[in-house]
C-alpha angles and dihedrals in degrees: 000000000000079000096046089051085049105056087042088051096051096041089059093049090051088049099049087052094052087053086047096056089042095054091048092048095244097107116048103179126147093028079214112068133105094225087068094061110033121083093225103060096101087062093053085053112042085061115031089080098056095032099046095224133117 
């Protein structure tokens, strides 16, 4: 289970850094992807992985 909430954990961090970049302009992939383009990414980002929300 403790390997299983970690994995999890990490995943989340990992995604919460890719919206980051894409918000900021330094990461375009998926080329896509609405993150890319929006000025607000980087805030969706910055909190989904310590809220919890979407």
């Amino acid at each position: 289970m403790k390997t299983i909430l970690l994995i999890t954990g990490v995943l989340a961090v990992l995604m919460g850094l890719l919206w980051i970049g894409q918000g900021l302009g330094y990461i375009h992939w998926p080329a896509s992807s609405s993150c890319s383009t929006s000025g607000r990414g980087h805030c969706v980002g910055e909190y989904w992985p310590s809220s919890g929300s979407c």
